[in-house]
C-alpha positions as CSV (number, residue, x, y, z in Angstrom):
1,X,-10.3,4.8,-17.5
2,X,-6.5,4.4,-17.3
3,X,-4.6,3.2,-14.7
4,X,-2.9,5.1,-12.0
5,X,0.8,5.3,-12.6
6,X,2.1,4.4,-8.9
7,X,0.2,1.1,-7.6
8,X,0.2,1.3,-3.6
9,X,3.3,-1.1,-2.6
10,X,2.1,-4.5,-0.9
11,X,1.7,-4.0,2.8
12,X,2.8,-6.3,6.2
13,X,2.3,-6.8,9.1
14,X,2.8,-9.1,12.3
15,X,0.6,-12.4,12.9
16,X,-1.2,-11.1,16.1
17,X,-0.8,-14.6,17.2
18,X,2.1,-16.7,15.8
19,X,1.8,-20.1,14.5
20,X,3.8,-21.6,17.5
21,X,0.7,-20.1,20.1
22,X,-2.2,-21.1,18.0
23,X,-3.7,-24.5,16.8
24,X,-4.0,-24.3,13.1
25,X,-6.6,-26.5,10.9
26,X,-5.2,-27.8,7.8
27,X,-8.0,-28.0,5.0
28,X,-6.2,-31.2,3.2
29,X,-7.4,-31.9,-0.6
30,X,-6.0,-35.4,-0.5
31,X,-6.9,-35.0,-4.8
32,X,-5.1,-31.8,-5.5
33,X,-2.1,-32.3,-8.2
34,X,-2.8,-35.9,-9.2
35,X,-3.7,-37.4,-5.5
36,X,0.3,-35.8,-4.6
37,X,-1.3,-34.6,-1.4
38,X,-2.7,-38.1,-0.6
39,X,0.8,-39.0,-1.3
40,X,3.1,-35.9,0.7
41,X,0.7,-35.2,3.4
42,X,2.9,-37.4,6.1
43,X,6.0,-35.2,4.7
44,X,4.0,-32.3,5.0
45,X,3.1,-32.6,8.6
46,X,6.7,-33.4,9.3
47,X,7.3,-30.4,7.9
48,X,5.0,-28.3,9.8
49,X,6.1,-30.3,13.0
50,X,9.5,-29.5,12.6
51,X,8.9,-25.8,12.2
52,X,6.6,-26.4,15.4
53,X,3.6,-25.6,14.1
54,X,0.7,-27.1,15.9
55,X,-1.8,-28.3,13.4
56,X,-4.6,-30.9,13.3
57,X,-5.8,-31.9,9.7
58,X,-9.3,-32.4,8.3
59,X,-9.9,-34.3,4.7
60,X,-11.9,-33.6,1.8
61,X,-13.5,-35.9,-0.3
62,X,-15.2,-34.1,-3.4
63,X,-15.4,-30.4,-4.8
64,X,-17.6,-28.4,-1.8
65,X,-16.4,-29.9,0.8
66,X,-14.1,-27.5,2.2
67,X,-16.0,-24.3,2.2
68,X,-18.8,-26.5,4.7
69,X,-15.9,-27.8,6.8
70,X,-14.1,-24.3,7.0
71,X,-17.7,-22.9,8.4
72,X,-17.7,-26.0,10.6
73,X,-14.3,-25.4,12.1
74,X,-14.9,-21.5,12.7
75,X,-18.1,-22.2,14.4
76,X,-15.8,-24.6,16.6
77,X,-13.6,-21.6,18.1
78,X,-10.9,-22.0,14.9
79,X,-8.8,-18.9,13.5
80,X,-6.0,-20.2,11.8
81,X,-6.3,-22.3,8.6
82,X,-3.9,-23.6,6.3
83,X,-5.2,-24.6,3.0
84,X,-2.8,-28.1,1.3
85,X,-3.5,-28.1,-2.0
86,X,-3.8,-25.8,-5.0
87,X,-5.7,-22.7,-6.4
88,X,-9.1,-24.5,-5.8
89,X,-8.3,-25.7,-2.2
90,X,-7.5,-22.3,-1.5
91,X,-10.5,-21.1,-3.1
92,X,-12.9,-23.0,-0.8
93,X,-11.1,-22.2,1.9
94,X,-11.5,-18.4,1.4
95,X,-15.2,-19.5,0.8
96,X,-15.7,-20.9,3.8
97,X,-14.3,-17.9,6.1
98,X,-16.5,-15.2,3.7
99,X,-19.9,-17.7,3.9
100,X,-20.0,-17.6,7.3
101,X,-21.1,-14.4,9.6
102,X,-20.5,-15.7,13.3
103,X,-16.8,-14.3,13.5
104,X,-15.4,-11.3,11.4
105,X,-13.4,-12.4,8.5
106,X,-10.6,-10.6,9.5
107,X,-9.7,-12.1,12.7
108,X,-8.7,-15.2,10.5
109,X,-5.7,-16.2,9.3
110,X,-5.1,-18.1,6.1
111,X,-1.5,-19.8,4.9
112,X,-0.9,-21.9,2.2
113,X,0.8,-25.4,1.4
114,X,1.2,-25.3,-2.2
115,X,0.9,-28.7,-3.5
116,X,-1.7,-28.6,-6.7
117,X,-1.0,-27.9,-10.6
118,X,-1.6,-23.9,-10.7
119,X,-0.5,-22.5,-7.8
120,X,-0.4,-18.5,-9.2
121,X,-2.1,-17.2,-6.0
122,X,0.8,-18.5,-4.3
123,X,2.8,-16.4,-6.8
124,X,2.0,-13.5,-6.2
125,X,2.1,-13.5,-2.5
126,X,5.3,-14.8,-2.1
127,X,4.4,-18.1,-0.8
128,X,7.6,-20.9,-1.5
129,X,7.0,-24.3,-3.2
130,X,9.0,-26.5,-0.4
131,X,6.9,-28.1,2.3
132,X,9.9,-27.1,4.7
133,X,10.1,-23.4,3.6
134,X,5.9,-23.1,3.2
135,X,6.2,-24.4,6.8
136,X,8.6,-22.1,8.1
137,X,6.3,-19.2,7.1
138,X,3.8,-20.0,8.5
139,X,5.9,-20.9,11.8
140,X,7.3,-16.9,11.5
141,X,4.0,-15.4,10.9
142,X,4.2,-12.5,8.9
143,X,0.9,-11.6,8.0
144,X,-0.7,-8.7,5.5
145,X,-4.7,-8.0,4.5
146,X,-5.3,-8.8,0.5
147,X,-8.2,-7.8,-1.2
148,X,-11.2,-10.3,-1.6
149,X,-14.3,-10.0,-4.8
150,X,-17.3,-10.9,-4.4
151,X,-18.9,-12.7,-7.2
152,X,-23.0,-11.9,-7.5
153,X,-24.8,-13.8,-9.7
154,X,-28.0,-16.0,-10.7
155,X,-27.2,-19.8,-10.5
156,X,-28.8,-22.2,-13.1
157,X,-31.7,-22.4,-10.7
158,X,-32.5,-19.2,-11.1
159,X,-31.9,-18.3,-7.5
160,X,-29.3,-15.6,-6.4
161,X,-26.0,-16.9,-5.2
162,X,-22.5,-15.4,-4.8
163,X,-18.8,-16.9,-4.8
164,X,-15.5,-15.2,-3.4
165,X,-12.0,-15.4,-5.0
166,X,-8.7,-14.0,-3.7
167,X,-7.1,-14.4,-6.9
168,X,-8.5,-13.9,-10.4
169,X,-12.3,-14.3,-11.5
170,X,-12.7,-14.5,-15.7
171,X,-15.5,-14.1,-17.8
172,X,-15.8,-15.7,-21.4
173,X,-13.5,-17.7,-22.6
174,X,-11.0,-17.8,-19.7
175,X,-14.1,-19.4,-17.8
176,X,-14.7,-21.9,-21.1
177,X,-11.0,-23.0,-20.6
178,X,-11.6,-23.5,-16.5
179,X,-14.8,-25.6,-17.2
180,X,-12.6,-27.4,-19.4
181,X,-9.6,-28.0,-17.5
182,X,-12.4,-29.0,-14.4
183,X,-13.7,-31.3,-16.5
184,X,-10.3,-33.2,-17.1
185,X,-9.1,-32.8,-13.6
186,X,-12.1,-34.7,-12.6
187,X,-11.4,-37.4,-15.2
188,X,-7.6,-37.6,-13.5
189,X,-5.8,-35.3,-16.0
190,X,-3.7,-32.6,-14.2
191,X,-0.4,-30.7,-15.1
192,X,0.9,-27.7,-17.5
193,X,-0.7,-29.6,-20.5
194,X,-4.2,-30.5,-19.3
195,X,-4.1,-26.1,-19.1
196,X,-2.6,-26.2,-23.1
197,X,-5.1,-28.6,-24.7
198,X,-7.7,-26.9,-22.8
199,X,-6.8,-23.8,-24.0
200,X,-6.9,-24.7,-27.3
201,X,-9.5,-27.1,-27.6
202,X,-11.7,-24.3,-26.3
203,X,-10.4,-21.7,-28.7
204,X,-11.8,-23.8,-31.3
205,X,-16.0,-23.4,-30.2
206,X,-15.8,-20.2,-28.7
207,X,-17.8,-17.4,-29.8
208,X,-17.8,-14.2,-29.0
209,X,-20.7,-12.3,-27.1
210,X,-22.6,-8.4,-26.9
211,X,-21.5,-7.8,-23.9
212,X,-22.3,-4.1,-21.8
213,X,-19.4,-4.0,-18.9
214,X,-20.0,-1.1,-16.4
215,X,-16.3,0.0,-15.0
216,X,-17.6,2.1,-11.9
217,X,-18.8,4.6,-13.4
218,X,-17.7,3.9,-17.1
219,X,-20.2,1.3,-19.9
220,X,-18.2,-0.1,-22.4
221,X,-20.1,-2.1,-25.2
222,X,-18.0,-4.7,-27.8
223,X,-17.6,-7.7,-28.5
224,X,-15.8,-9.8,-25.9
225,X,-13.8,-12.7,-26.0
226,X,-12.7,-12.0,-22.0
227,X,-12.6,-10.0,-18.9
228,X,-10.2,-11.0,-16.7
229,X,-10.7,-9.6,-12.9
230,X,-8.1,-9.5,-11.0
231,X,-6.6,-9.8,-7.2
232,X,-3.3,-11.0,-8.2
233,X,-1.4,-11.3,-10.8
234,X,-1.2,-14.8,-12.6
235,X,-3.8,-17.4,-13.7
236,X,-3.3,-20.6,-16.2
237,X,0.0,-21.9,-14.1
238,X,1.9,-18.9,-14.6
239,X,-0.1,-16.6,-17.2
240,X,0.7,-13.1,-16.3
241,X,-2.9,-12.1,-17.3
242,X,-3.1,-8.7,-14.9
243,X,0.9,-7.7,-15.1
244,X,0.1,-4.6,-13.0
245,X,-2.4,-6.2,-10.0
246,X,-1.8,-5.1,-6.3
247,X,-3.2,-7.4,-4.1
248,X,-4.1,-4.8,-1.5
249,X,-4.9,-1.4,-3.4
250,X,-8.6,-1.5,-3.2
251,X,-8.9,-1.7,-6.9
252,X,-9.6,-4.6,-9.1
253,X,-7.2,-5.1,-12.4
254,X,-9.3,-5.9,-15.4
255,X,-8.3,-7.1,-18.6
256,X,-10.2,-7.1,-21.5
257,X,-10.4,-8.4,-24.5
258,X,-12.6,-7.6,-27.4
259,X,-13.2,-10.0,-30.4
260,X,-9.7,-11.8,-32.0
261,X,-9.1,-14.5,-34.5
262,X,-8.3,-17.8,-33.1
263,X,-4.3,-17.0,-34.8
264,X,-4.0,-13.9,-33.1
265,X,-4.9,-15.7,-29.8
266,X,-2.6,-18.6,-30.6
267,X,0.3,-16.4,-31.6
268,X,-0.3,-14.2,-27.9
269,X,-0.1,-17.7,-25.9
270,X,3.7,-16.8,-25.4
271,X,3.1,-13.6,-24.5
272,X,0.7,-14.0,-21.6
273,X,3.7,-15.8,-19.8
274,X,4.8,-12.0,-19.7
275,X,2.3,-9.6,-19.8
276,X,3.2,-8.5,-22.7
277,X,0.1,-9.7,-24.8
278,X,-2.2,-6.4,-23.1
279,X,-0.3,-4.5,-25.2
280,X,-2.2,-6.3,-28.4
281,X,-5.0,-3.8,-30.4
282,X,-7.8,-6.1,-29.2
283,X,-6.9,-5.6,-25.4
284,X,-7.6,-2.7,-22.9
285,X,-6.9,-2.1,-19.2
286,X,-8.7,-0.8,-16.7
287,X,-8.9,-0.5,-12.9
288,X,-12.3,-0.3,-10.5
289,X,-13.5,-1.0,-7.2
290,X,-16.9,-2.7,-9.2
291,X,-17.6,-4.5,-12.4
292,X,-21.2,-5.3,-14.1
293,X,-21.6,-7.7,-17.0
294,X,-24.3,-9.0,-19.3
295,X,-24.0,-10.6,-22.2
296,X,-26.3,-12.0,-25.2
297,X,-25.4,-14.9,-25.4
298,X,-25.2,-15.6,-21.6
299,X,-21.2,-16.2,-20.8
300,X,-19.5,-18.5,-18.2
301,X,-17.7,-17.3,-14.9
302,X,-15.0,-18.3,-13.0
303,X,-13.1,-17.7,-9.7
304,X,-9.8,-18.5,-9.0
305,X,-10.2,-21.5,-11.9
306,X,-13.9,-22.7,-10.3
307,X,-16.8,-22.8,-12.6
308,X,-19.3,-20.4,-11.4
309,X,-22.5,-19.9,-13.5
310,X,-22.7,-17.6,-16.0
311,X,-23.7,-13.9,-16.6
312,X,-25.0,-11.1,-15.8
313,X,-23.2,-10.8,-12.9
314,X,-22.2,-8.1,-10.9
315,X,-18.5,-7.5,-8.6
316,X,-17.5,-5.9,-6.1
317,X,-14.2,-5.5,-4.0
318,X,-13.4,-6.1,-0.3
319,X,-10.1,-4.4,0.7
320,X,-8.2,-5.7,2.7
321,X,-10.4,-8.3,4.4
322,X,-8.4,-11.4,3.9
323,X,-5.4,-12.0,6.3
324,X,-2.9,-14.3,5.0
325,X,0.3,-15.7,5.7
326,X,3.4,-14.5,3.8
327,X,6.7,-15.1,3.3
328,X,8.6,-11.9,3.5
């Protein structure tokens, strides 16, 4: 299945309601890049004050919080949220608005104070790193509708359960490396090198899996050290794992790859930076509205960097349900 050779531009739109007429709810991750929100937040409400947007904040505490709170705040009469923090803040955030069935999805809005380690949703949506410019966006209100996947799966309970990313879900060892990287973040670690030493510290026990992957209407059997799913474009702080994504196209960007050595992988590290590596022998490129995977042995998921469960598991798009808050 190849990839069509003109990707629909990204769309925008105007915020039916501007930040300056609406109260917005910021979902606050006081932990996100080494407890720097704890430490910015009063700058960052300046900030938001002085580009007079109206805003009350609420706080979380541990991982989960947010997507209850977010569910909490919509049943309260709230449409506008802006989520301080990185990739996973972001992620329950999004969470939160798809979990709950009271209001339509899309009659929220969703912006973005980058503050955490990662940060590659923000990249691809044009959201700026300075508390006074993130502020200002979200103060002129420029809106578009991204694409959202839904995640199905069978939790280690054995019940049914499903998780929603606006960025990038991986399968294999990309989810290995999050689980790792979680793992340290909880511990206190955070930065560019936690993502390194992950990476590579994971290379070393990986294994390979037979994996069946149906593409639509396309089965591909191999050997697969990853499927990467994308929304957008980056993962890893910066990896340009899906060069090609379009965040509103309809279509998710999938990158596999089939079974490497450990050097190969190494020597591709600089490459993923950009995009370049999908042009290695082991990887192929693909684009689809669904993806199906099962794998002996079981693998790991991820969304957006959060440890999901593990396979089979089955994917599905949502265009354009997701309104956020851009730049441009």
């Amino acid at each position: 299945m190849s990839k069509p050779a003109t990707p629909k531009s990204l769309k925008q739109e105007e915020s039916s309601a501007t930040s300056a007429e609406s109260t917005w709810v910021a979902v606050v991750n006081p932990n996100a890049g080494t407890r720097k929100v704890a430490r910015d937040w009063p700058r960052i409400s300046e900030a938001l004050k002085k580009a007079k947007v109206r805003h009350v904040a609420i706080f979380t505490e541990q991982r989960g919080d947010a997507i209850t709170m977010v569910q909490q705040q919509i049943a309260l009469g709230v449409r506008h949220f802006i989520a301080v923090g990185g990739d996973g803040t972001l992620n329950e955030t999004v969470n939160g608005i798809f979990m709950q069935q009271k209001v339509p999805q899309n009659l929220i809005t969703l912006a973005l104070i980058p503050v955490g380690t990662g940060n590659d949703w923000r990249r691809t949506i044009g959201i700026p790193l300075g508390y006074n410019e993130a502020a200002l966006a979200i103060a002129r209100g420029h809106t578009f509708k991204q694409d959202v996947g839904r995640i199905d799966y069978t939790n280690t309970h054995g019940q049914n359960a499903s998780r929603y990313f606006a960025n990038v879900a991986g399968i294999g060892y990309d989810a290995l490396v999050a689980s790792e990287v979680n793992r340290k973040k909880d511990k206190g670690a955070h930065g560019p090198l936690t993502y390194l030493t992950s990476l590579i510290n994971s290379l070393m026990k990986f294994k390979t899996a037979k994996t069946t992957v149906k593409i639509d209407c396309e089965t591909i059997s191999a050997n697969v050290f990853s499927l990467s799913i994308g929304i957008g474009k980056f993962n890893g702080g910066g990896m340009k794992q899906l060069p090609d994504a379009i965040p509103d196209d309809g279509l998710f960007d999938l990158t596999l790859v089939r079974k490497i050595s450990r050097w190969q992988v190494i020597t591709q590290i600089k490459n993923l930076y950009d995009g370049s590596f999908t042009r290695h022998k082991a990887v192929s490129c693909f684009r689809s509205k669904s993806v199906a995977v099962d794998a002996s042995p079981a693998m790991m998921i991820e969304a957006d960097g959060e440890s999901v469960g593990k396979t089979p598991v089955a994917v599905q798009i949502l265009p354009q349900s997701l309104r956020v808050i851009t730049s441009n």
